[in-house]
N, C-alpha and C positions, 0 to 999 in steps of 0.2 A: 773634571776631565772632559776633554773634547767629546760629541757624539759620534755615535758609529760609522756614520758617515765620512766624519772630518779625520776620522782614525783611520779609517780605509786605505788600502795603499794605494798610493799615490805615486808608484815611478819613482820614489825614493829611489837613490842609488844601491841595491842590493845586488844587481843584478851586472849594469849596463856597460860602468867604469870600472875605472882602476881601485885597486882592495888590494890590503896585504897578503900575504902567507902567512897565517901568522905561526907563531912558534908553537913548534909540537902539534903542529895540525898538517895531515896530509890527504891527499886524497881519497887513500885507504884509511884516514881514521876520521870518521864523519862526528863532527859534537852533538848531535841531532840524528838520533836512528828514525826512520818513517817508515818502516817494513808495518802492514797492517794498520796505519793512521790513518782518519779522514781527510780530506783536501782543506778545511777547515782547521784541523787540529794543524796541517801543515804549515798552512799559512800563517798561524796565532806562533807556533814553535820554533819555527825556525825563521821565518820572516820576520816575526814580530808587529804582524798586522791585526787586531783584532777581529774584523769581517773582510769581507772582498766588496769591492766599491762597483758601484753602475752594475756593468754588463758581466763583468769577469766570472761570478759565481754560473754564467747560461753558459761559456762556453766552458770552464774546468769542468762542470757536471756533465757536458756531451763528451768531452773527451776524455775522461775518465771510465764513462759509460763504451768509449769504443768507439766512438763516432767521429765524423773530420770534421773539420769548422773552416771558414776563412773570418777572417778577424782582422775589420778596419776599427782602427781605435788612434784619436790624437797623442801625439808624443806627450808623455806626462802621466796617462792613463792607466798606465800599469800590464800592457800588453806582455810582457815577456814571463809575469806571475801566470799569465794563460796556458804557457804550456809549459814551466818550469814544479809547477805542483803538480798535474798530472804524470809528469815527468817521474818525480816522489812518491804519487801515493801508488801506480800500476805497475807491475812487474818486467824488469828490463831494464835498459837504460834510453835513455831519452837523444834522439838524435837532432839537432841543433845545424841548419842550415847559416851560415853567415856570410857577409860579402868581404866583412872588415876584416882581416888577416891582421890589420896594424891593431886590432883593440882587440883579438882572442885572449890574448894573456891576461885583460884585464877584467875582461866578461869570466874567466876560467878564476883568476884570482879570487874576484870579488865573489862568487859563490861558496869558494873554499871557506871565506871568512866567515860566512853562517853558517858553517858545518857538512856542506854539501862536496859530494866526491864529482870533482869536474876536471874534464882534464878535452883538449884540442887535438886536431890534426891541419896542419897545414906545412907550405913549404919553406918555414922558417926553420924548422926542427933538425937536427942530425936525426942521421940514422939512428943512432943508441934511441937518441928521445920517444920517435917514430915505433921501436918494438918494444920498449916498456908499455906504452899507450897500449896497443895491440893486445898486448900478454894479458894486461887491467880489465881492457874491453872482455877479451874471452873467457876470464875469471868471475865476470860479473860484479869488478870491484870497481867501476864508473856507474855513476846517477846520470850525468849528461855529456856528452862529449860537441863540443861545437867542430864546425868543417868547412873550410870552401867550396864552393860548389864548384870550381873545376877538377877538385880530386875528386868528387863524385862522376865526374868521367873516364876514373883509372878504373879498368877491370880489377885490380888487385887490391883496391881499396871497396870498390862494389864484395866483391868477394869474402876480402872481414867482415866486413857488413852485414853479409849473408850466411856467414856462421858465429856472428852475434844473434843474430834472429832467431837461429835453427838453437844456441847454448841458454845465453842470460838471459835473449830475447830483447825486444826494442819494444822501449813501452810506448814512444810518441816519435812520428817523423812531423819534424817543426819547420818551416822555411819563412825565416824570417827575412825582410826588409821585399816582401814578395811583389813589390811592385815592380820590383827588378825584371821582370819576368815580361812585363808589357811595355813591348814596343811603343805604345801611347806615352810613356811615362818621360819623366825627364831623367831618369839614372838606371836605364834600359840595358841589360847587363846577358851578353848573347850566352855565355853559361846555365841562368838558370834556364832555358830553354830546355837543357839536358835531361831537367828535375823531373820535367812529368812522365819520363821512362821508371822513374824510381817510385812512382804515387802507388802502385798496384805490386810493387815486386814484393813487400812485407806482406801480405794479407792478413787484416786480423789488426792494423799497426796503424794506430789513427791518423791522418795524413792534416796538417794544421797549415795555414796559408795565413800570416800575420805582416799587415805595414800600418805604418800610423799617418799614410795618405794617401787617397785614390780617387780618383772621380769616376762617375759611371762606368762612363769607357774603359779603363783602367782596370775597375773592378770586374766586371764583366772577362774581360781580356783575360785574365790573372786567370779566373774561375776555369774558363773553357781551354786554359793550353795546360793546368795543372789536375783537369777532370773532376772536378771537385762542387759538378753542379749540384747532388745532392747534400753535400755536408752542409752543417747548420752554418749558417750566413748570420753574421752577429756586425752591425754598422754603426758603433756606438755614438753618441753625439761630437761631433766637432767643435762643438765651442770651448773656446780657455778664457772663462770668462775671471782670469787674475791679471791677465796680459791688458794693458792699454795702449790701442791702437791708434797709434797718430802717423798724419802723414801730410806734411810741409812742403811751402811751394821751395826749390833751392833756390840759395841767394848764394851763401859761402861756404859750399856743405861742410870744409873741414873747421869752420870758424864754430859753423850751427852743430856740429856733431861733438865739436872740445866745448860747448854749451852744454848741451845736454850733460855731457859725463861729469862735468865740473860741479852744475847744480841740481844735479838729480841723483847721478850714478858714482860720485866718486870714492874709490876705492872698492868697487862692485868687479864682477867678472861682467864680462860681455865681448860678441862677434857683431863686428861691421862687417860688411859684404859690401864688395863692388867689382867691379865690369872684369875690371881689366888688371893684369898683372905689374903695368906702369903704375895704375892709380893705388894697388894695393899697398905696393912698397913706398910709394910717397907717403899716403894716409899712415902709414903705419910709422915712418921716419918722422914725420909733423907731429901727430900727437906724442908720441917719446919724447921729442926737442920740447913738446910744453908741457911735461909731468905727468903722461900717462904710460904707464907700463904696457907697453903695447907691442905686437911683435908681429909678424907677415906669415902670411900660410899661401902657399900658390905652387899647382905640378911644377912649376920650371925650377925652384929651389932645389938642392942638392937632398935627397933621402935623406940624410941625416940631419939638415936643417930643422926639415919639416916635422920628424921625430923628436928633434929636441926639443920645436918650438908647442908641437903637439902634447907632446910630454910637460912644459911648463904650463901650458894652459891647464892641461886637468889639476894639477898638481898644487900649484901656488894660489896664493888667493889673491883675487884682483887683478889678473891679468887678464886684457881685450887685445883678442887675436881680427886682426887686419886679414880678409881673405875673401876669396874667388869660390865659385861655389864647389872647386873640390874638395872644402873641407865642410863637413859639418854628418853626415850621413853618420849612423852610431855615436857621435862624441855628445853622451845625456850624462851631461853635468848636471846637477839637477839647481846649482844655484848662480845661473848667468840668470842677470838680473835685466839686460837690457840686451835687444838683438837689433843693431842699427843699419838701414838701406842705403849708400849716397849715389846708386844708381838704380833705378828701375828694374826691377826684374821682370824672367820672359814673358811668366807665366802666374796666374792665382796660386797653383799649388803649389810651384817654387816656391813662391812669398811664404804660403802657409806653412809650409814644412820646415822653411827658412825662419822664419817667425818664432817657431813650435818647441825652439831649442832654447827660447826662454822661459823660466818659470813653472818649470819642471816640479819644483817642488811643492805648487802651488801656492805660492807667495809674490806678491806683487811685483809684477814687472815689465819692461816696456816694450812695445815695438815699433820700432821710429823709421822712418823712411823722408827722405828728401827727394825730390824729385822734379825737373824743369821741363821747357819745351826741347833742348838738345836729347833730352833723356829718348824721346817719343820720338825726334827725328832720326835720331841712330838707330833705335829699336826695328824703325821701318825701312831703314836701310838695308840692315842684317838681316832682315828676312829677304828683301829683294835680293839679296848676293848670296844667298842661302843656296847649297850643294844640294838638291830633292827636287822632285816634281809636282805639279801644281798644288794636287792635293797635299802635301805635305804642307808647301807656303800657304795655304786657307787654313790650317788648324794652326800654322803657328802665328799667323795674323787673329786668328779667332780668339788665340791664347795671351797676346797683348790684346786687344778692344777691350776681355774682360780685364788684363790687369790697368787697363788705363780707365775702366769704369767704378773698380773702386776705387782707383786715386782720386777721380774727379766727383764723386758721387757728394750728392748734400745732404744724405741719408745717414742711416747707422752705421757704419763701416760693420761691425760684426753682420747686422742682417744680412748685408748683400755678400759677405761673406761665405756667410753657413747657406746660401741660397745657390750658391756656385756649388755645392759639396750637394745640392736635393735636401738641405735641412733648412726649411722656410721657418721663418719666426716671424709673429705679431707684433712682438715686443723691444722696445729698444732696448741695447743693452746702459746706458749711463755710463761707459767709459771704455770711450771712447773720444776722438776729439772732437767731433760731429753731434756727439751728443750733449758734450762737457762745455762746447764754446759753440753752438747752431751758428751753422753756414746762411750767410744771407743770398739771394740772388738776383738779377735784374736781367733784364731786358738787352740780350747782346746781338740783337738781328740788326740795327744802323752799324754796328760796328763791326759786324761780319761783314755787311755789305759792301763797307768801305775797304775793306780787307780786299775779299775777293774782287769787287771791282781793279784794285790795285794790281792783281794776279793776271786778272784778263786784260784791261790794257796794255803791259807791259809784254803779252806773247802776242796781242791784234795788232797793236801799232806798232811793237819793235822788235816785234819775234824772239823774245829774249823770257829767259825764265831763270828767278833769282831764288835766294835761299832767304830765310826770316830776314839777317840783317840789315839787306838791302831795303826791303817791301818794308820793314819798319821807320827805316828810314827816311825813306819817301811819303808814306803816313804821317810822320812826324814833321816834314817841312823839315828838314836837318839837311843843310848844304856840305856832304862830304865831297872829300875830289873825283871820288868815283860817281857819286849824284849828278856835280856836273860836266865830267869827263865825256858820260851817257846822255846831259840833256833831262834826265829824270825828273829837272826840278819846270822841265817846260810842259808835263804832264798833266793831266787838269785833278787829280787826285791825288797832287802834290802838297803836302801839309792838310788835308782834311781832317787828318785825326789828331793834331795837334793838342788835342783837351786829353789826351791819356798820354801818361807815361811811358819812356820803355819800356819797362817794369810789365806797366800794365798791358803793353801790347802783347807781349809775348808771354803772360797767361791768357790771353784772349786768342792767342795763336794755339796754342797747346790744346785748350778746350775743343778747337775747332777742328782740332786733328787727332780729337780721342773721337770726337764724335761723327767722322767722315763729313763733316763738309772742307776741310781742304785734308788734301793728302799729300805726302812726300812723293814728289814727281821720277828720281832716277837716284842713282848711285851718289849724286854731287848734293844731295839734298834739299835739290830747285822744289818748287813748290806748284803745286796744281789744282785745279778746284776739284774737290771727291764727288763720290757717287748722291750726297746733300747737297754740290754747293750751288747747282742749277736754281732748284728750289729755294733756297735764300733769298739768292741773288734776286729770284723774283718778284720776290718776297711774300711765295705761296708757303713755306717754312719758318716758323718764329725757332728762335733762338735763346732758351735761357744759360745764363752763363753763373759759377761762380764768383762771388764777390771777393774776391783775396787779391781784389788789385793793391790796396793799400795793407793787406791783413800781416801780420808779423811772420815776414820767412821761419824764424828760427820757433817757431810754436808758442813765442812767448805769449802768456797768459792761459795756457794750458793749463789744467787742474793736473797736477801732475800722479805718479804712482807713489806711493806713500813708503818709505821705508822699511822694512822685512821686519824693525821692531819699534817702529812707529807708534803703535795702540797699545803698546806694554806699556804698565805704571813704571815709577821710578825704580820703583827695588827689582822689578823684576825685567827691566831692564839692563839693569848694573849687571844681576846673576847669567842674561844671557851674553853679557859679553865675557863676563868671568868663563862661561862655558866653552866660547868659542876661544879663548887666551888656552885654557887647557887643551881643548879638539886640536889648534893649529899647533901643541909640543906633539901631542902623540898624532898627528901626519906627519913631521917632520921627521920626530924616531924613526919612524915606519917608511918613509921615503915612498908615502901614497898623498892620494889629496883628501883635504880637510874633509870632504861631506860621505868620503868613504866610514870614517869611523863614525859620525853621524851628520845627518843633513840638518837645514838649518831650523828646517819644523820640527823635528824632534826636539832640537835645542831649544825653541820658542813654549813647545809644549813644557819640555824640563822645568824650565824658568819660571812657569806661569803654574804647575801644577805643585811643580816641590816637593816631587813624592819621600817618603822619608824612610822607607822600608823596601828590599831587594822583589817585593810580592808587587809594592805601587809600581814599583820601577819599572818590570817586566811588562803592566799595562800600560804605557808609554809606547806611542804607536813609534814604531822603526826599531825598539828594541826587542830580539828574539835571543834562544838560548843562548848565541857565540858568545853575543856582544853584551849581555848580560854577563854573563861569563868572566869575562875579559876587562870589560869598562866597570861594572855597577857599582865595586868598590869606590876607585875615584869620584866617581861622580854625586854618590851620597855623602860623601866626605865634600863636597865641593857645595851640596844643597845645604848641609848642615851649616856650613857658614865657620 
């Protein structure tokens, strides 16, 4: 059997996604009593996790004890066991803050399924739905009820609330995805602002602050508008060290991306992200026309598109949903196996959060990003055109430097990572691309010079200021008609850089504009020497540059992420695809997704353990009483062979 550690929960989907109802289970009839269990016997019984992993057992034991916590933890980690078992083992019901209105039914589902009484309030419900809830609440026949945080601003919803308190009692006030809360944050959400009138109105009612990304600022921020300086502060480590982080110069991104998925990810679930709502629908209509089951997520779609298309993602297997970064926020699939960038994103913690939605289940998987010199001159556009005042465009310039310093970095990508988050490491991680295939560098101060020279003569002598295509062109000695239309070719640092490619010019351009010696000059994306490029120029500033003039855009030669049942021998191979041919009947029965009924490391552990008795079975991490219950039949009959 696994050890306790690798048993641990893991963010298995128990909690996060969609789960059935299953028959003859209601919210009033729980398969799983916990009246008087420990947080532990909770956890083993109804979850089906053996121990609690990292950090979780420091903050279940403060909140259990009565005490508030804020709780930064990476997607994956198992954040919502933190105040879903205190929730179970203290008296009350547990109150459940969420932003996602489109996933309560499936957050309320999927806890029914291990025997948990849960039930929502939000403005999807009729009225009948609305006062059964109500009636349940005041009965003390709810364990947890999830809620939007703008009905937390109806007096008459405060009000249940407040003779819940005063009745069954509220065992945990929980506020999940709390980074919502800080303005600093990128999915700043002017509702929970509301929340910290409600931190003090339960006394006695632990007050819980949970997201699974925040940087200082952030966190700080969250802490002092929800009053929550003294609860125990728990900042568990950020690394996902199953994710392999790569990150490509762009050549073709949709050619490099139907790469990737073709020879690494085919038939996997996975989310590409990009800019814009044009590019989304393309990408997504491209890779469809060449064999991949793919489909568009972006606000401008019709509600029910999005629904439907949101609903096939959790649901089917193998489906890569094309989208903008309105999608991803709660959707813990726990087995997208790849999370693809073909544009830059604004910020580190976008990346990481955006990244953070693969490999949930702790099994190998990717996070790929493509990214060019256009990427970096739009980025610095959109901040120049950006609606705010100064201070706003310095943090979000501050927020691209850093994300164009790990693009560009020849380090460990995870280091400089976890070092953005104040979690410094020694140590390399080994997989990563940086680590997998070492970046070489050389000496890019002649070739700046020749750059920037090119920048200043062309505003000294002819008061003109052009965008890459141009200045590389005139680098190059390349006689276009606009070259001689201008005269350009009668410049005296016309063809000097003739020894490098296009190619190669414009990663030498990119380089030079992650690291301020030229900058994007105005809205047109003319070009100008930065706050470095003096220094160069005069060659009191050396310039190392990375080597990917000739390096393979699409990552080729990458060590890549190994298959989810790659290290399984033969037989036990076979068994776990047998397991997953039964998992995808009964999703389909059920009209839930596959890793509801079980995820894919339970399945791996199944296959590789083979327990042969409903006692083994039970210590198989992810299965707890329901699904013991429910499944153990089949599936010993399935191990038996």
């Amino acid at each position: 059997m696994p050890g306790a550690e690798e048993r641990a929960s893991t963010g298995e989907p128990v909690v996060s996604d969609g789960a059935p109802t299953l028959p003859g289970m209601s919210a009033q009839a729980p398969v799983t009593a916990t009246a008087g269990a420990s947080a532990l016997e909770v956890l083993q019984r109804v979850f089906g996790f053996e121990s609690f992993r990292g950090r979780q057992a420091e903050v279940v034991d403060a909140v259990v004890a009565g005490g508030d916590a804020v709780v930064l933890m990476p997607t994956g980690a198992g954040k919502s066991l933190c105040y879903q078992v205190p929730a179970l083992v203290r008296r009350g019901t547990g109150l459940v803050v969420s932003p996602l209105i489109a996933l309560m039914h499936d957050q309320v589902d999927a806890l029914r399924a291990v025997g948990v009484r849960a039930e929502f309030l939000n403005s999807t419900q009729s009225v009948a739905e609305r006062q059964e809830v109500e009636r349940a609440l005041l009965a003390g026949e709810v364990d947890l009820v999830y809620i939007a945080p703008e009905r937390l601003s109806n007096d008459s919803v405060r009000g249940l609330l407040d003779r819940v308190a005063a009745g069954p009692g509220i065992s945990v006030f929980a506020i999940d995805e709390a980074h919502c809360v800080s303005q600093w944050g990128h999915d700043f959400r002017p509702d929970y602002l509301a929340l910290a009138d409600l931190v003090d109105r339960w006394p006695g009612v632990p007050t819980m602050a949970l997201t699974a990304t925040a940087t200082e600022a952030t966190h700080r921020e969250l802490t002092a508008r929800l009053h929550l300086e003294n609860a125990t502060h728990v900042v568990a480590s950020f690394d996902r060290p199953n994710i392999q982080y790569r990150i490509v110069p762009k050549d073709d991104p949709k050619q490099q991306l139907l790469k990737l998925i073709r020879d690494e990810h085919k038939g996997d679930a996975g989310i590409v992200y990009a800019l814009s709502r044009n590019s989304v629908e393309q990408t997504a209509t491209w890779l469809a026309e060449h064999g991949v089951d793919a489909i568009p997520y972006h606000a401008g779609l019709d509600a029910r598109v999005r629904a439907a298309n949101q609903s096939r993602f959790l649901r089917d297997d193998g489906v890569v949903v094309v989208a903008t970064i309105a999608f991803g926020m709660g959707i813990d699939k726990p087995d997208v196996r790849f999370v693809a960038h073909i544009d830059v994103p604004k910020s580190v913690e976008g990346y990481y959060q955006e990244t953070g939605r693969a490999g949930r289940d702790g099994l190998p998987s990717t996070a790929w990003l493509a990214y060019g010199l256009q990427d970096v001159v739009q980025q610095r556009r959109f901040i120049d055109q950006s609606v705010g005042d100064a201070a706003h465009k310095r943090k979000q310039t501050a927020n691209l430097e850093a994300m164009l310093a790990l693009c560009e970095t020849v380090g460990c990508r995870r280091r400089q990572l976890l070092a953005y988050f104040n979690q410094p490491t020694d140590q390399d991680c080994g997989n990563c691309d940086t680590c997998l295939n070492p970046v070489e560098t050389w000496d890019g101060s002649v070739a700046a010079q020749k750059l920037l020279s090119t920048i200043v003569r062309l505003k000294r002598e002819r008061n003109q200021q052009y965008g890459a295509g141009q200045i590389i062109d005139i680098l190059r000695g390349k006689r276009t008609p606009r070259i001689e239309q201008h005269q350009h070719d009668q410049l005296s640092v016309f063809g000097v850089g003739a020894d490098i490619s296009e190619r190669g010019w414009r990663s030498v351009l990119r380089q030079l504009i992650a690291q301020g010696v030229v900058q994007v000059a105005d809205e047109y994306g003319t070009l100008g020497l930065g706050a470095l490029g003096p220094a160069v120029l005069k060659g009191e500033q050396p310039v190392r540059l990375r080597h990917d003039l000739e390096r393979a855009a699409s990552g080729a030669g990458a060590k890549r992420a190994k298959p989810v049942a790659a290290d399984l021998d033969e037989g036990a191979a076979a068994l776990f695809e047998q397991l997953r041919a039964w998992r995808a009947d009964q999703a389909k029965d059920q009209g839930v997704p596959a890793y509801v009924v079980f995820g894919d490391a339970t399945l791996r552990a199944l296959a590789t353990e083979r327990p042969r008795t409903e006692t083994a079975l039970a210590g198989i991490s992810g299965i707890g009483a329901a699904k013991l219950e429910r499944y153990g039949e089949d599936v010993l009959a399935i191990l038996a062979g």
